[in-house]
C-alpha positions in Angstrom: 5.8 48.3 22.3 5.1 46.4 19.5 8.7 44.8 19.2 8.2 43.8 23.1 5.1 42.0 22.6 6.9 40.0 19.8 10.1 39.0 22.3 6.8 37.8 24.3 5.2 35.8 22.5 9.1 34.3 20.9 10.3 33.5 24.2 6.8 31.8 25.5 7.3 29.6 22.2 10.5 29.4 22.9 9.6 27.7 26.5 6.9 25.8 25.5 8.7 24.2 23.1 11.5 23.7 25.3 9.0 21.9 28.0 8.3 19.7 25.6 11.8 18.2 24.4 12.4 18.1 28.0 9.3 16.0 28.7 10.3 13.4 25.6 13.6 13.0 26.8 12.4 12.2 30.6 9.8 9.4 28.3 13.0 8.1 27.2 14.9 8.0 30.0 12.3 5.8 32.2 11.9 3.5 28.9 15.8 3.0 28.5 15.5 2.3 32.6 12.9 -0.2 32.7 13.6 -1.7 28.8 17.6 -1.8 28.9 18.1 -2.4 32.7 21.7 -3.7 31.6 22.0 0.3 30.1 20.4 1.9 33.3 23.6 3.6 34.1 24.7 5.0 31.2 21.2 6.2 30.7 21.4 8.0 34.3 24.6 9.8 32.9 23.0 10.6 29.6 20.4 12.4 31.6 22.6 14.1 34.3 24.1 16.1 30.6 20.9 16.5 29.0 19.5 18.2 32.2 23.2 20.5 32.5 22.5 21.5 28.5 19.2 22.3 29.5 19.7 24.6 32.3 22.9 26.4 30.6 20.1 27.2 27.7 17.6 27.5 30.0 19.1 29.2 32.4 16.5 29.2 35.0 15.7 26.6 38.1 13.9 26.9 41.1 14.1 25.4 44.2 11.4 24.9 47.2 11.4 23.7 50.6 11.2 19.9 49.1 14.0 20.2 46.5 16.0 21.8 49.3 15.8 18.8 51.6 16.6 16.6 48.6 19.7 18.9 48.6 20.1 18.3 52.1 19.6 14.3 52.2 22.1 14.4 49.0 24.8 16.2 50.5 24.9 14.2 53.4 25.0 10.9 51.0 28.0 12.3 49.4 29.6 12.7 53.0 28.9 9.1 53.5 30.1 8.1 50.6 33.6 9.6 51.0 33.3 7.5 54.5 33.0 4.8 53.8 35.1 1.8 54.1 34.4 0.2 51.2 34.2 1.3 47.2 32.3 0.2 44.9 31.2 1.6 41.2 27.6 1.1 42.3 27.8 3.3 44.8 29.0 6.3 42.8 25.9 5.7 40.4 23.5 5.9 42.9 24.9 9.5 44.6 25.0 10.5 40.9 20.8 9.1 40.5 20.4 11.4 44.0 22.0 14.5 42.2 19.9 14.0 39.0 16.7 14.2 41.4 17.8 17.5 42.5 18.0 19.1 39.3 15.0 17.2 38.1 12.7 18.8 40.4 14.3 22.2 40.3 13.9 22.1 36.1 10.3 21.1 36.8 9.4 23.8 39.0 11.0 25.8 36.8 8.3 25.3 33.8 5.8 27.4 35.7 2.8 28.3 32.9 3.1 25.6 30.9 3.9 22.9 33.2 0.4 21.1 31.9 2.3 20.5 28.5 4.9 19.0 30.1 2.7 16.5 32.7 0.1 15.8 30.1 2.8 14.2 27.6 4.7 12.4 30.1 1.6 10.8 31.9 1.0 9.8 28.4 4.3 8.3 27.3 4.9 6.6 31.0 1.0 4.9 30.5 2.2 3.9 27.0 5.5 2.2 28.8 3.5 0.4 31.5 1.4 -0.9 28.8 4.1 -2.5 26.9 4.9 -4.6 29.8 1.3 -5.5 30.6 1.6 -7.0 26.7 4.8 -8.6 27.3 2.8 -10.0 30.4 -0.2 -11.2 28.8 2.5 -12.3 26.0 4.4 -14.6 28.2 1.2 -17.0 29.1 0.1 -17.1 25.8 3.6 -17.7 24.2 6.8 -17.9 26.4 9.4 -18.8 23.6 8.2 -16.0 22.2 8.6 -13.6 24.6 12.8 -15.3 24.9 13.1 -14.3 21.5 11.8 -10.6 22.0 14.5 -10.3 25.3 17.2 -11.4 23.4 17.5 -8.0 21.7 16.9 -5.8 25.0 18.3 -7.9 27.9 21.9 -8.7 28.4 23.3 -12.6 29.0 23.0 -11.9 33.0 19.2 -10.3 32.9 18.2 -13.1 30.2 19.3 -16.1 32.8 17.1 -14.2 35.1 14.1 -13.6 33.2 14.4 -17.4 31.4 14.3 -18.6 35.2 11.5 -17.1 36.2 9.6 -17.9 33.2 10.3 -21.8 34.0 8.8 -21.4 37.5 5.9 -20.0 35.8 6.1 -16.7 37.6 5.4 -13.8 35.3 8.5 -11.4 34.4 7.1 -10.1 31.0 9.2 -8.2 29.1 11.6 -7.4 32.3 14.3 -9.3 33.9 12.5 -9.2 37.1 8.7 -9.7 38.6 9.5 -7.4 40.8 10.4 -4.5 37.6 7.4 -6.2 35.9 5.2 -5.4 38.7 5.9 -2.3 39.6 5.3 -1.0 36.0 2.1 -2.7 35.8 1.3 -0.8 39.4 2.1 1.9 37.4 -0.4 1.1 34.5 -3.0 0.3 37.1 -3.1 3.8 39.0 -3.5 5.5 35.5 -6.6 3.1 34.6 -7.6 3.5 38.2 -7.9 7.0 38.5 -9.3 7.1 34.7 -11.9 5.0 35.8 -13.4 7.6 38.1 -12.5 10.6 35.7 -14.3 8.8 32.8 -18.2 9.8 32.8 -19.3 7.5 30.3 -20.8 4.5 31.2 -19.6 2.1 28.0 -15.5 3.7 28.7 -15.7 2.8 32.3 -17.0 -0.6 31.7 -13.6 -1.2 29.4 -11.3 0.9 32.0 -13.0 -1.6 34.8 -12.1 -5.1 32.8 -8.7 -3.6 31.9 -8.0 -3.0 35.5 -9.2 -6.7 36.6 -7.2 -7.8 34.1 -4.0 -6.1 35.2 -4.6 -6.9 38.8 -4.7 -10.4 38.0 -1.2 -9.8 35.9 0.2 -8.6 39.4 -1.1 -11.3 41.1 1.3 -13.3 38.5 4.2 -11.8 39.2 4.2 -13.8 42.4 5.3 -10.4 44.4 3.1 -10.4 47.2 4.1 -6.9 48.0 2.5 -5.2 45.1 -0.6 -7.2 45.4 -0.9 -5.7 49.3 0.1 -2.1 48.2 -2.4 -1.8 45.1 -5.1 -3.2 47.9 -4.8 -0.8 50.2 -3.6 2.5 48.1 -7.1 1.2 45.8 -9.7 0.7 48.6 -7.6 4.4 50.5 -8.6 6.1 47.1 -11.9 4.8 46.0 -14.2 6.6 48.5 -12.2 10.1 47.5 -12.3 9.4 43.8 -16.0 8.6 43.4 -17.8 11.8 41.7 -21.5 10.7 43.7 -20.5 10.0 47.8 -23.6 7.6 47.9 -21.7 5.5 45.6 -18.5 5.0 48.3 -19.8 2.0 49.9 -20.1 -0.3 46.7 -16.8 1.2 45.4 -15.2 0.3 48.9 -17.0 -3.1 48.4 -15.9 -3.6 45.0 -12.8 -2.5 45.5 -11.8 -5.4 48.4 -14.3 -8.2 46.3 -11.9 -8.3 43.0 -8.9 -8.9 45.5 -10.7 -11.8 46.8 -12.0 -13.5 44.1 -7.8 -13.0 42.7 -7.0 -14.7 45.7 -9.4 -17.4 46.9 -10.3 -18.8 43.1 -7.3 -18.9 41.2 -4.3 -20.8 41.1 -2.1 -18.0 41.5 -3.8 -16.6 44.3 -3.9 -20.0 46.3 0.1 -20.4 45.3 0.5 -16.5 47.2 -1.5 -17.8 49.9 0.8 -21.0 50.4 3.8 -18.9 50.3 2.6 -17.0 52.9 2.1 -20.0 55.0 5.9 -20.7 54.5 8.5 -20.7 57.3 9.9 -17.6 56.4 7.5 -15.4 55.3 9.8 -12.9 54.6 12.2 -14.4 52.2 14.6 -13.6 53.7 14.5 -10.3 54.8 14.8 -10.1 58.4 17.9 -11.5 58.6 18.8 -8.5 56.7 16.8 -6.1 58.4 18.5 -7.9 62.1 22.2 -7.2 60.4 21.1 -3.6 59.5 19.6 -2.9 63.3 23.3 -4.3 64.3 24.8 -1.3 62.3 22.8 1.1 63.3 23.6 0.5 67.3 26.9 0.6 66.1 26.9 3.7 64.2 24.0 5.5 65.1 24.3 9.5 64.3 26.5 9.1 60.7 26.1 5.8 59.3 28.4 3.4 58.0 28.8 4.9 54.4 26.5 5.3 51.7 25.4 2.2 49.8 27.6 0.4 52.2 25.0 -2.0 53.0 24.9 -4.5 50.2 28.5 -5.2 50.5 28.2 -6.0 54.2 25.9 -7.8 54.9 25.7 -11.8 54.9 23.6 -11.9 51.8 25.0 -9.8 49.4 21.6 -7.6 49.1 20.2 -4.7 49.2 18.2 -3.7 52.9 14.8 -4.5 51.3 13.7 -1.4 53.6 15.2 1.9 52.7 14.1 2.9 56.1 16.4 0.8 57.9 18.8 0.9 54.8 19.5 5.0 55.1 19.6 4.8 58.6 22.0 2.4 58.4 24.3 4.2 55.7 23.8 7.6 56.8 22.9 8.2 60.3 19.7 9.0 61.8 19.8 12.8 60.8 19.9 11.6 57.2 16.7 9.1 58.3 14.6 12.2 59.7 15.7 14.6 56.1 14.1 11.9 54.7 11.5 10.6 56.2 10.6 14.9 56.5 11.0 15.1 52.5 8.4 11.6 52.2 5.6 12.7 54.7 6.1 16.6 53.6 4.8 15.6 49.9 2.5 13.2 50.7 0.2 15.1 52.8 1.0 18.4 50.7 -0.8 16.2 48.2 -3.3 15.4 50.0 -4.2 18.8 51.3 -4.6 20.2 48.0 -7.1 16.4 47.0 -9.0 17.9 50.0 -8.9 21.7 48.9 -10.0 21.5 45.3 -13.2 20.3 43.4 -13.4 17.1 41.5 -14.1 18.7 38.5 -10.9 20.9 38.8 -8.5 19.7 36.0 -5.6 19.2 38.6 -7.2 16.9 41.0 -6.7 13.8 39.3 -3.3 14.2 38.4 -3.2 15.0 42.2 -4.7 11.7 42.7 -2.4 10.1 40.6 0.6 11.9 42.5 -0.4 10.5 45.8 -1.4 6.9 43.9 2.6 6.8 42.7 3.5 8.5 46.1 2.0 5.7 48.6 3.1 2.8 46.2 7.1 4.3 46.6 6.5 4.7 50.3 4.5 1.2 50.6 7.1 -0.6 48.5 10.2 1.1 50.7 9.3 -1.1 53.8 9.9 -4.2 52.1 11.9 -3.3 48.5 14.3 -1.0 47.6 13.1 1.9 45.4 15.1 4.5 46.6 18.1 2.5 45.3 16.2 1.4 42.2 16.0 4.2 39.9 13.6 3.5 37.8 11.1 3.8 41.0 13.0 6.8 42.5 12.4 8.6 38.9 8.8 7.7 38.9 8.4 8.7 42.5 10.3 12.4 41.8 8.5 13.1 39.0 4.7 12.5 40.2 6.6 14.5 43.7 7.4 17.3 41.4 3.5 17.3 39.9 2.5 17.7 42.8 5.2 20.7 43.7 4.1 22.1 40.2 0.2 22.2 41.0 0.8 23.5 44.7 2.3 26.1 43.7 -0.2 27.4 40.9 -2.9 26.8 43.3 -1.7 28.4 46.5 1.3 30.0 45.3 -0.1 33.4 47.4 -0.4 31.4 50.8 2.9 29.8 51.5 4.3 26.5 51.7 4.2 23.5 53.8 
């Protein structure tokens, strides 16, 4: 009996500590994404063994109605991929980024007990990420040539061009090659302070969470990507009136909330330059030529596509969809378009069914809250980006999914799934 309760306690170490590598590692990986963009790849693959070592050790994953539509949706991407009618290198990274989501999720479900060791330390090392690039934010207007130097060790000669060209039109890139990369990582910043704003009960902490997350904001609004600024709006002024501990309090959170977007907008010169492209011919930069090429397609090919990650090689501007929507109904049929859209709106409001079922001062509703923050600002984002096919997002977006999975099941585990 004795020797029992020993293998016990050896293997829960043994688990534990496990959990733990795992969770560095996935720290890693989303730094080497969003850091080494020119590396993003090799990263990816670097994972894909990490995760196969793991379960041959492990020898344990789960799977739940969500990871089995991400099965699904996967499986039918590979079918596309071997129809379509043109190859490209690109195409077989992102069916292998699709795969590594599957086994993610099924390795996170799989930590059971101790999954808080494992979300506690990654929601730490992905806030300490999205801080670094709110510093090479702040970085770039106080010292640009700088901030050149510091890429030159992390960006290649193609994401330096970039980044150096965006800096000259005095649009803020940061420590990425992109505003687009910059801003969604300091989207990703802002929901931590956001929701640790309303977990925080001390008066002189919120005060410093509050000016950190005006400060931020206005770091978006530099970016010049008019898309984050509108998703961080709305997920912020959705989320306020559930967050707030005191419901009396709702209307001046809703009120705040909508008065710091204003003020962004209406008396800075950022804001009045978003405001002006707005006013442009093309409001959409572009984008609904592309989303007119994809509709095309689709009438053309409406049950099965015309081959994964087809689209960017086909169409007149050499881009991605900028609306996965369209985009995977376009590569992959509309029964790949309904997996997925299934897989989107089955996690979201799984989410928010447990936000509704469980007290504020349980210790899972905020990372709940945090989950559907990450959630909304994937889905928002997928109508005019391209996170699925951008994996840093898609690797964000699983892993606050798989929270979410993780906490469900612990919770309700006894009265089914959704």
């Amino acid at each position: 009996m004795l020797t029992s309760y020993k293998d016990k306690i050896i293997n829960i170490s043994v688990v534990e500590l496990s959990v733990q590598l795992f969770s560095i590692f996935i720290t890693l990986y989303f730094f080497s994404l969003v850091y080494f963009p020119g590396y993003r790849n090799f990263a990816t693959l670097g994972l894909l063994v990490i995760q196969i070592i793991y379960i041959l050790f492990h020898g344990k994953v789960l799977v739940n109605t969500s990871s089995l539509l991400w099965i699904v949706f996967t499986l039918l991407s590979i079918i596309g991929l071997l129809t379509a009618k043109i190859y490209d290198i690109e195409q077989i990274y992102y069916v292998e980024s699709l795969i590594v989501m599957s086994l993610l999720m099924s390795i996170l479900l799989s930590f059971n007990y101790v999954f808080e060791l494992g979300i506690n330390k990654i929601n730490f090392g992905f806030f300490l990420i999205s801080l670094l690039f709110v510093t090479g934010s702040v970085l770039q207007l106080i010292n640009p040539n700088l901030l050149i130097t510091i890429n030159g060790t992390h960006l290649n000669n193609l994401h330096m061009e970039e980044s150096i060209r965006f800096i000259q039109r005095g649009w803020v890139s940061g420590f990425s090659n992109q505003t687009g990369t910059n801003a969604f990582m300091m989207s990703v910043g802002l929901s931590y302070l956001f929701i640790g704003f309303f977990k925080q009960g001390k008066i002189f902490k919120k005060i410093i969470l509050g000016l950190s997350i005006v400060l931020v904001l206005y770091l978006i609004f530099m970016t010049g990507k008019r898309g984050f600024i509108l998703f961080n709006a709305v997920i912020m002024i959705t989320l306020a009136p559930l967050l707030v501990r005191n419901k009396l309090t709702t209307p001046f959170a809703f009120i705040t909330a909508i008065s710091v977007f204003v003020i962004i907008t209406m008396n800075t010169e950022i804001g009045q330059n978003i405001l002006l492209r707005m006013d442009q011919d093309d409001v959409s930069s572009g984008r609904f030529l592309i989303y007119s090429e994809m509709i095309n397609d689709i009438k053309r090919n409406l049950f099965w596509g015309s081959g994964t990650y087809s689209t960017r090689f086909t169409n007149s501007t050499f881009m991605d969809g900028h609306n996965i929507y369209l985009q995977v109904f376009r590569e992959n049929g509309i029964f790949s378009l309904i997996i997925f859209m299934f897989f989107i709106l089955k996690n979201i409001f799984m989410s928010l069914k447990i936000l509704f079922k469980i007290a504020k001062s349980n210790e899972h509703y905020y990372n709940v809250a945090l989950s559907i923050y990450g959630q909304l600002l994937f889905i928002m984002w997928g109508i005019t980006g391209n996170p699925l096919y951008d994996m840093f997002a898609l690797f964000f977006y699983f892993i606050l999914v798989s929270f979410s999975n993780i906490i469900y099941k612990k919770l309700f585990k006894n009265k089914g799934d959704i």
